[in-house]
Structures are given as C-alpha cells and as structure tokens.
Backbone as a chain_set.jsonl record, in Angstrom:
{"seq": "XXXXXXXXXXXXXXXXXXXXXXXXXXXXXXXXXXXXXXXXXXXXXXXXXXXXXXXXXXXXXXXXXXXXXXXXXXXXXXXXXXXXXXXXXXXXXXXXXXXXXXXXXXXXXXXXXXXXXXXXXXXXXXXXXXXXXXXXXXXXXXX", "coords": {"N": [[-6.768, 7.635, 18.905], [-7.853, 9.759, 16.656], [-6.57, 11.592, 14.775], [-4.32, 11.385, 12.111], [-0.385, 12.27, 11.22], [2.519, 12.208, 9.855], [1.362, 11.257, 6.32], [2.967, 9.487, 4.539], [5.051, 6.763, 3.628], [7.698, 7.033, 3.777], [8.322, 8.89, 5.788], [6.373, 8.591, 7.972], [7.423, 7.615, 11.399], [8.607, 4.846, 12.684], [7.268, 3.617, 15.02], [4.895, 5.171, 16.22], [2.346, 6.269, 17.23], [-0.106, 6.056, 16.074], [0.007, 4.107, 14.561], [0.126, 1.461, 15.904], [-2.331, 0.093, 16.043], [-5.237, -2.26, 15.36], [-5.142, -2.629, 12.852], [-3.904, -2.1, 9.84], [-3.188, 0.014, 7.018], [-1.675, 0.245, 3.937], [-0.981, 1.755, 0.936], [-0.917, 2.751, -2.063], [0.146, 5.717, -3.722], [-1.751, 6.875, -5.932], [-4.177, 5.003, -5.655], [-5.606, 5.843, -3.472], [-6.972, 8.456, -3.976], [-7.683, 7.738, -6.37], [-9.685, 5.779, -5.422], [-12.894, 6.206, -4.044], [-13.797, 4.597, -1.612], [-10.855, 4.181, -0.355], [-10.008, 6.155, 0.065], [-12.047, 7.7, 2.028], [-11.181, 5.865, 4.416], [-9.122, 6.453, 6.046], [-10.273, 9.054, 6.695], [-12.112, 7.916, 8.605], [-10.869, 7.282, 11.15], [-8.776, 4.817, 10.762], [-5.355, 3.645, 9.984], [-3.694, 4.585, 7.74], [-1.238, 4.463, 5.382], [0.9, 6.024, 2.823], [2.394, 5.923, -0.105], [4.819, 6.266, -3.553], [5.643, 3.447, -5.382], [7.191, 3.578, -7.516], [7.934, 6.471, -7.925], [8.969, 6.782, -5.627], [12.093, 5.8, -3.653], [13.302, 2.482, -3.509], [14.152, 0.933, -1.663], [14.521, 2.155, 0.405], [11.899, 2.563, 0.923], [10.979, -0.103, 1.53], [12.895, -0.491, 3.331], [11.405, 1.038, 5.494], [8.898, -0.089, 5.52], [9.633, -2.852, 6.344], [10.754, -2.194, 9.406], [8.269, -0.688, 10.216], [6.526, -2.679, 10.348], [8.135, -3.954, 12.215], [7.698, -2.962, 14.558], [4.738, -2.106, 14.886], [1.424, -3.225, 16.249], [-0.452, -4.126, 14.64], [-2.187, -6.761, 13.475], [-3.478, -7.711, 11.204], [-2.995, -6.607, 7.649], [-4.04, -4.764, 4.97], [-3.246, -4.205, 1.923], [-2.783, -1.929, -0.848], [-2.365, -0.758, -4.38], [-2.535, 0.492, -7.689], [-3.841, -1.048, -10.709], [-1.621, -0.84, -12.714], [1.396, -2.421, -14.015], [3.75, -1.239, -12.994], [3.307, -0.279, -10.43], [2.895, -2.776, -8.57], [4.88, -3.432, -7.07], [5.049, -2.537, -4.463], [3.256, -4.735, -3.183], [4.804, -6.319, -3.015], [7.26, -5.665, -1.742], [5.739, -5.125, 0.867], [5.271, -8.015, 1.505], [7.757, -9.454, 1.968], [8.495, -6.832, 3.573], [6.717, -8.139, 5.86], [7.218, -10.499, 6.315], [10.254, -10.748, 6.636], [10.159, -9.329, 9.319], [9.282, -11.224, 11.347], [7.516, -11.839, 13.274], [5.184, -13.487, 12.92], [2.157, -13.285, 12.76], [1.08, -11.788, 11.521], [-1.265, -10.634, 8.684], [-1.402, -10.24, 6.106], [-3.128, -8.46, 3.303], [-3.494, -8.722, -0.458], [-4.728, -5.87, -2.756], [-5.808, -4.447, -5.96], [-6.64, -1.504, -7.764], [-8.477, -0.848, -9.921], [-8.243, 0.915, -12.902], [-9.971, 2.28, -14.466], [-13.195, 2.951, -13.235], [-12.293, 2.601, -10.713], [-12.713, 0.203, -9.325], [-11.759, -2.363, -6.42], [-9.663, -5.299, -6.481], [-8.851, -8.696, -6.205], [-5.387, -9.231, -5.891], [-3.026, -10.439, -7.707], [0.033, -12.313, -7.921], [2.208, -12.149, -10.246], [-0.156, -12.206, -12.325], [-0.648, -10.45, -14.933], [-2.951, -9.064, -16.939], [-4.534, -8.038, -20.1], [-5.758, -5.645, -19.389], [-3.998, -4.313, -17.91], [-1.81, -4.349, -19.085], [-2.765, -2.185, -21.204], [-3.384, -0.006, -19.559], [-1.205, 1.084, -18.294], [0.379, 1.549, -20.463], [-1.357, 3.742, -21.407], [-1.081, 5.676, -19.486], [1.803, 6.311, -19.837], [2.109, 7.089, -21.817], [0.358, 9.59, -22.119], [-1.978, 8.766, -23.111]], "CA": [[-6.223, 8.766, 18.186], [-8.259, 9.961, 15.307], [-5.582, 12.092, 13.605], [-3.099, 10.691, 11.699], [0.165, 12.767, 10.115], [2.49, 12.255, 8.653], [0.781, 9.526, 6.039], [3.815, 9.007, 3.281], [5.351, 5.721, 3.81], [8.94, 7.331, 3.9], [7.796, 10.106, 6.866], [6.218, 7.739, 9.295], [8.096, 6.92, 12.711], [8.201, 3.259, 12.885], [6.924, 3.6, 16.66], [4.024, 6.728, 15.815], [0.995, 5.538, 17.684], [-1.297, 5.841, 14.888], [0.729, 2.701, 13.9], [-0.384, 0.138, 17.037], [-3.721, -0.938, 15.95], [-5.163, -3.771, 15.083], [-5.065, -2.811, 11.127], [-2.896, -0.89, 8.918], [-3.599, -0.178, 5.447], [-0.61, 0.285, 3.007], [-1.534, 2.272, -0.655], [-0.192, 3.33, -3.312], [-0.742, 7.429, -3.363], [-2.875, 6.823, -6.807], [-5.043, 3.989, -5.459], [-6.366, 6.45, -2.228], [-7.078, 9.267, -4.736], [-9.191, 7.222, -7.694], [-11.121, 4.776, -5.131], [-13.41, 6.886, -2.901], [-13.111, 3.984, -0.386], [-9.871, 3.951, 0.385], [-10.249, 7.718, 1.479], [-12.422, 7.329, 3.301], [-10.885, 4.667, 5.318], [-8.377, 7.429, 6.847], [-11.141, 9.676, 7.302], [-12.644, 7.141, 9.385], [-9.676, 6.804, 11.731], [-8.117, 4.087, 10.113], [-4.273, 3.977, 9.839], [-3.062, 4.438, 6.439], [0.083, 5.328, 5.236], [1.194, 5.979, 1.286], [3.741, 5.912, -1.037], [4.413, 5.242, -4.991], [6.535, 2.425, -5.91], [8.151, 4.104, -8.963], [8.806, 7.293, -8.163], [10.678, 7.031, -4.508], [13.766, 4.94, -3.489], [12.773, 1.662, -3.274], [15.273, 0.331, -0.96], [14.535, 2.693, 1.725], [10.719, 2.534, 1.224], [11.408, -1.338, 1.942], [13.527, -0.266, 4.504], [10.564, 1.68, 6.267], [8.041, -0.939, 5.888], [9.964, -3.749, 7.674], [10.687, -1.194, 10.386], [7.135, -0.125, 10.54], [6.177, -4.154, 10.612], [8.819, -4.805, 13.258], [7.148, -2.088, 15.715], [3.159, -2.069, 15.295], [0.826, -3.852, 16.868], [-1.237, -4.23, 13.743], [-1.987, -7.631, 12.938], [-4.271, -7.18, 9.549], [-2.768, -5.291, 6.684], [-4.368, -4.403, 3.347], [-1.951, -3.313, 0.527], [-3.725, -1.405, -2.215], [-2.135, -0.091, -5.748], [-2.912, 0.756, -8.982], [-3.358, -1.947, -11.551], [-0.759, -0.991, -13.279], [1.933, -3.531, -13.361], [4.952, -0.355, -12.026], [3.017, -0.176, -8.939], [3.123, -4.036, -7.774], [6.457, -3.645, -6.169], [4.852, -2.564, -3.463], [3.003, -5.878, -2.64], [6.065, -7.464, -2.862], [8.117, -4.872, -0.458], [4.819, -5.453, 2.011], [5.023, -9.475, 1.865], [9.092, -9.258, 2.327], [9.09, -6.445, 4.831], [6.287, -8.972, 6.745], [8.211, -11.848, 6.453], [11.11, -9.976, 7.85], [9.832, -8.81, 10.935], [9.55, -12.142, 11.871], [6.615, -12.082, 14.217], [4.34, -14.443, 12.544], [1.092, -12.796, 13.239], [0.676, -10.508, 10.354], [-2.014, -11.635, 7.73], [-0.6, -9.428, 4.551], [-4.004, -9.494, 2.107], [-3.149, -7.821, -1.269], [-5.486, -5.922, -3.669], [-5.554, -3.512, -6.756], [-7.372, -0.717, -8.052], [-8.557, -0.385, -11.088], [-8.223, 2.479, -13.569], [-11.034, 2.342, -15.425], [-13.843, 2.538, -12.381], [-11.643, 2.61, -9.486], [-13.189, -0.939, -8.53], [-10.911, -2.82, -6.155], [-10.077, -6.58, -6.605], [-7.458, -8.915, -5.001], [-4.319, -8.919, -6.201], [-2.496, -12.303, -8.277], [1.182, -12.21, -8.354], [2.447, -12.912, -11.748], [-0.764, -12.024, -13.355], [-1.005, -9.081, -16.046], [-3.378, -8.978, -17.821], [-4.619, -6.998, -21.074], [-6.306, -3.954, -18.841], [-2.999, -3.633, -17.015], [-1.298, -3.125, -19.646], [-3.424, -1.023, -21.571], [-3.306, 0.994, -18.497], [0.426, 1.223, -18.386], [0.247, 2.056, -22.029], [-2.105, 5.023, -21.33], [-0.003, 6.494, -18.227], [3.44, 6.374, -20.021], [1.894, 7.596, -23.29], [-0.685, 10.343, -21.801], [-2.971, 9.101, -23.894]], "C": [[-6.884, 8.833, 16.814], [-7.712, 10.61, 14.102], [-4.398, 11.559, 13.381], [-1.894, 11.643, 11.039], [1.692, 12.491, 10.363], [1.575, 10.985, 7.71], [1.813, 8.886, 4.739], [5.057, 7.884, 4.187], [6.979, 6.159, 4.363], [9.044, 8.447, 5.339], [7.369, 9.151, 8.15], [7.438, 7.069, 10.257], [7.63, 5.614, 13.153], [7.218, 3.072, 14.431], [5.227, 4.828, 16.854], [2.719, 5.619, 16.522], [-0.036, 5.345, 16.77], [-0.93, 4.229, 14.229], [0.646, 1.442, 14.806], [-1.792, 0.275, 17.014], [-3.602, -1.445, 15.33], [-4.648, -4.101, 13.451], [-4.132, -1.562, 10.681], [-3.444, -1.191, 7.094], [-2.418, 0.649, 4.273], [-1.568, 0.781, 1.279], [-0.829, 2.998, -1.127], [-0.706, 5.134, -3.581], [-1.89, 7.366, -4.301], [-4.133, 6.191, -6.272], [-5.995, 5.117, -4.503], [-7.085, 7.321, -3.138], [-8.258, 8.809, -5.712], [-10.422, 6.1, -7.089], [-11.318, 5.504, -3.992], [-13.341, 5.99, -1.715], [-12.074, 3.836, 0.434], [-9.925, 5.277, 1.201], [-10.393, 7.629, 2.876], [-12.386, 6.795, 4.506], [-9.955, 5.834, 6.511], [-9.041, 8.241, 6.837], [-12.07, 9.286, 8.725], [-12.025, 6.827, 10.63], [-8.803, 5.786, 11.213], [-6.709, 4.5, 9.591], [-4.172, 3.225, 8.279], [-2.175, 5.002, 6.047], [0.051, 4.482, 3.57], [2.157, 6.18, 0.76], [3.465, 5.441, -2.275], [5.783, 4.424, -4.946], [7.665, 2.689, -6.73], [8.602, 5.299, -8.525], [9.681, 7.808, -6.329], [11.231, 5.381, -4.523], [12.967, 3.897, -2.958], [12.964, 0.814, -1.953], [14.937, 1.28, 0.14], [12.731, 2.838, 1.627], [10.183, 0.858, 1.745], [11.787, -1.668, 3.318], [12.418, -0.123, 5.705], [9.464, 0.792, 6.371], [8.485, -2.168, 7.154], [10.263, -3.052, 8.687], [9.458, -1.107, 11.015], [6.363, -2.216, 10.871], [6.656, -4.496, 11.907], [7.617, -3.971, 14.559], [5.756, -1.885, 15.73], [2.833, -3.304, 15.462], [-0.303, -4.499, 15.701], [-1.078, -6.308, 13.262], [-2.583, -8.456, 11.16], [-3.349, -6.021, 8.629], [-3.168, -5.503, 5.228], [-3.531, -3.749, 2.675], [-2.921, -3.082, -0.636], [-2.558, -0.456, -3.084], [-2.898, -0.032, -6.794], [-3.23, -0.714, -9.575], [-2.361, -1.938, -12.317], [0.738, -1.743, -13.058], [3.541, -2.621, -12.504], [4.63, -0.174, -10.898], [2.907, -1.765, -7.792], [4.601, -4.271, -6.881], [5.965, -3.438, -4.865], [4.093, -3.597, -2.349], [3.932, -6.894, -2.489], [7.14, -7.195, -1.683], [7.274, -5.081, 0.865], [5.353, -6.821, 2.609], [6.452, -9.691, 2.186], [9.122, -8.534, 3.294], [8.094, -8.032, 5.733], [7.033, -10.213, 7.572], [9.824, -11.724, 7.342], [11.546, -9.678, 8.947], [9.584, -10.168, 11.713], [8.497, -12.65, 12.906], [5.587, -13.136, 13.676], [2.733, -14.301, 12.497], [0.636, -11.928, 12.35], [0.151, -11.442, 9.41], [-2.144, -10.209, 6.508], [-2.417, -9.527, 3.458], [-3.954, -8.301, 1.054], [-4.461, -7.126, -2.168], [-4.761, -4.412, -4.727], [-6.883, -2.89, -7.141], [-7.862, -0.153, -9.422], [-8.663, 1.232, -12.012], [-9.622, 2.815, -13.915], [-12.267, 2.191, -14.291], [-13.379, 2.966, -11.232], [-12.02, 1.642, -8.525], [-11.767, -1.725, -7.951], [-11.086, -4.341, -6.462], [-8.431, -7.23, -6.457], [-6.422, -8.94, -6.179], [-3.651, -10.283, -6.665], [-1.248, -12.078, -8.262], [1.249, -12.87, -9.418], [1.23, -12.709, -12.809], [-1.084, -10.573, -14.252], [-2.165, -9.423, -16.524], [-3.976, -7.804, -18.9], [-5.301, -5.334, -20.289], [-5.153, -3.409, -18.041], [-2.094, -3.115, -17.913], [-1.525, -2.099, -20.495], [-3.269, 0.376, -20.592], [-1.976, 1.55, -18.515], [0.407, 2.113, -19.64], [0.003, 4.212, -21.842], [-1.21, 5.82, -20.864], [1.311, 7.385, -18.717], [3.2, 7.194, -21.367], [1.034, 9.066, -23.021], [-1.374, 10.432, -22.603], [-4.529, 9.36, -23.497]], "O": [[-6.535, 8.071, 15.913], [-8.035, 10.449, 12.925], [-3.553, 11.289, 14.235], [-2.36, 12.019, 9.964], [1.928, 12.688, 11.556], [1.174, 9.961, 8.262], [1.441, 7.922, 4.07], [5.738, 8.224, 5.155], [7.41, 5.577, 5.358], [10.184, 8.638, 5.763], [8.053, 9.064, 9.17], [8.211, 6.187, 9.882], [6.612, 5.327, 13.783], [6.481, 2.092, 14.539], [4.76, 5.002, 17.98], [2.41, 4.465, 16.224], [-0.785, 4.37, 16.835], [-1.645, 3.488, 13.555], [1.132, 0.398, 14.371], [-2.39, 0.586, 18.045], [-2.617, -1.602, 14.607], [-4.111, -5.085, 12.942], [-3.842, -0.464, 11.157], [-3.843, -2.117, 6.387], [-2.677, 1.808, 3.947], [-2.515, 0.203, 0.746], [-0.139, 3.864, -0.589], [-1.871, 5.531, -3.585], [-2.991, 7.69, -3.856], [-5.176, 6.828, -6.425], [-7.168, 5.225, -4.861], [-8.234, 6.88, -3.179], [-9.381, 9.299, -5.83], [-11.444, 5.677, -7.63], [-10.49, 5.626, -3.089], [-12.837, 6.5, -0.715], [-12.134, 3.482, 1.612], [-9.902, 5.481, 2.415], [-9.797, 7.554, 3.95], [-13.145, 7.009, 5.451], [-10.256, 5.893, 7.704], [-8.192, 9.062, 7.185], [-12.543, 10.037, 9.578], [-12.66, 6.021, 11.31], [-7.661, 6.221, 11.357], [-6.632, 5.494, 8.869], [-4.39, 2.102, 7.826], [-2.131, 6.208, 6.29], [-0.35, 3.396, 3.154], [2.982, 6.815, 1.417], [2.557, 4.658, -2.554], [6.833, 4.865, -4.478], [8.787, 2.185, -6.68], [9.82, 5.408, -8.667], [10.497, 8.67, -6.002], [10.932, 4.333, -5.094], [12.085, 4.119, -2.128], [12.093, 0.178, -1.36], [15.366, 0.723, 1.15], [12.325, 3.409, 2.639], [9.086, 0.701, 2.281], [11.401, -2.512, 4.127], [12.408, -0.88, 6.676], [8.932, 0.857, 7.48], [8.02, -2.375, 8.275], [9.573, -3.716, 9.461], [9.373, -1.374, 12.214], [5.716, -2.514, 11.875], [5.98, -5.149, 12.701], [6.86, -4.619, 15.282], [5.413, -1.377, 16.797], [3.463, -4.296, 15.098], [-0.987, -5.445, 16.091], [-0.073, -6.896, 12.861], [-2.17, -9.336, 10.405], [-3.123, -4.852, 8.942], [-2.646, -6.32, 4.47], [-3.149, -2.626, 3.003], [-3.649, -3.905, -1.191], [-1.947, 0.449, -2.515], [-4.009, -0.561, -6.76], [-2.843, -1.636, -8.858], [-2.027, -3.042, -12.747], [1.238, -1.65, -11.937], [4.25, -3.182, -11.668], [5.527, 0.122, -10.11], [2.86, -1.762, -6.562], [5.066, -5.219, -6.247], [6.446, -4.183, -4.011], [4.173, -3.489, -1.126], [3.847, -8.009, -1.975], [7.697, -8.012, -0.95], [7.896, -5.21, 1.919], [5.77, -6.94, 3.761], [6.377, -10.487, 3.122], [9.683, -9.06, 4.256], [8.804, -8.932, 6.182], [7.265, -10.611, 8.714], [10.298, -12.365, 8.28], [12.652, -9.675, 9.486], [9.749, -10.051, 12.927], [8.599, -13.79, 13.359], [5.162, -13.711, 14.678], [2.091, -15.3, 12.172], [-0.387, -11.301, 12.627], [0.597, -12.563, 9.165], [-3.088, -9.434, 6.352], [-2.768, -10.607, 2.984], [-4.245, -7.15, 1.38], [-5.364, -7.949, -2.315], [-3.799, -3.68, -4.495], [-7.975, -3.431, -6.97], [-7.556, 0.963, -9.844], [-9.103, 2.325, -11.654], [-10.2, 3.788, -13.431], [-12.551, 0.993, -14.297], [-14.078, 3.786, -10.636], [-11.88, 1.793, -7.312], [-10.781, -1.799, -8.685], [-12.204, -4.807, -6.677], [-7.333, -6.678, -6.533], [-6.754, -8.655, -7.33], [-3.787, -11.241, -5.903], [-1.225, -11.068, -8.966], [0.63, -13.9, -9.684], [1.436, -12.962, -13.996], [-1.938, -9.777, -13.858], [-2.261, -10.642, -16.382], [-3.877, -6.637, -18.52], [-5.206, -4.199, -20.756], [-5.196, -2.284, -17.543], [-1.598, -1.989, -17.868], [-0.717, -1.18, -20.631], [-3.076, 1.531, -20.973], [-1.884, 2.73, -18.852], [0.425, 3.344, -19.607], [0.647, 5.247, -22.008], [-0.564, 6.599, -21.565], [1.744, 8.476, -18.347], [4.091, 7.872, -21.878], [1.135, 9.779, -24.019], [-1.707, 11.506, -23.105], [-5.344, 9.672, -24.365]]}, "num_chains": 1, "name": "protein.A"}
C-alpha cells in the first residue's frame, strides 16, 4: 500500500494497514516540515504518522500510541522531534507506549531535529543543551 491517510497520530486506526510493516516512523508535525528527509520518507511509502506534543492531549496521544504499538507488525520505530525541549514528551510517550504493549520486539531508536539546519541527531534523555534552549527561547518569544 503506497498511500497512507490519515497521518496525525490522534486519527490513525490502531489496526489501518499502512500500520503492519516492518517500520513505523513517529514525528513531531515540525520535525517532517523543516527536515526534507523525513518527507520524503512518506513519500517513499514509508509509514509515518504525526503529532505535536504540546499542543494536543497528551493522555490520549499516549493512549493512541500504545494502541497503535499493541496492533502493528512494525518492529523498527524512529521517533523524530524538534530540538526543542516541549517536544521530547513524545520520546517518552513512544518508549512507555512500547514498553506497554508488551511484545518485546520493538527496537524504539530516538532522534531530534534541529532548528537551525534541520540536521537530525540522536536523541539523549535528560540532555538540554544551550541550542535547545535558545531555540525554545526563539519559538515562545517570536524572535
């Protein structure tokens, strides 16, 4: 199946065939948008589904991941956000729904997207540093 729709994290039918292959790719709506790669990736066939962290319900975008974990076949998943540190919730709602679902077979690998570039690079829990929050800064300030 080369077409994918819906692709917002909260819209997808845990069961949607686009959702039983081998890979799934989880992003943040910004991240698809400022790194021409990720596009591309769902141009390519590649199942990707999006959502932001901050501005829907967290608790039911949580909800929809372990759901969507329990029922695909996917055993690879890439999680891509922003650098900014309001969009890391969603590597955390990934590695929790995973853990969740209970199957053992899912290999979770996180990364982020930079602002400045739109270069990707993996993802540290717990680490900020000064370009993230500069970034933050910018966003919240429209500077």
């Amino acid at each position: 199946m080369g077409f994918q729709w819906p692709v917002k994290i909260l819209l997808v039918h845990p069961k949607a065939p686009f959702l039983q292959k081998e890979k799934l790719v989880i992003a943040a709506d910004c991240s698809v948008l400022l790194n021409r790669g990720l596009g591309e990736k769902f141009g390519k066939g590649e199942t990707v589904i999006i959502g932001c962290p901050l501005l829907e319900d967290p608790d039911r975008t949580f909800s929809k991941l372990r759901l969507v974990f329990k029922e695909t076949n996917a055993k690879k998943v890439e999680v891509y956000t922003m650098e900014v540190p309001c969009c890391h919730a969603l590597h955390y709602m990934a590695l929790k729904a995973s853990s969740e679902a209970e199957r053992g077979d899912i290999e979770v690998k996180n990364y982020i997207v930079r602002v400045e570039g739109g270069r990707i690079e993996e993802f540290k829990p717990g680490v900020v540093d000064e370009s993230m929050i500069e970034a933050e800064r910018k966003a919240h300030r429209g500077a």
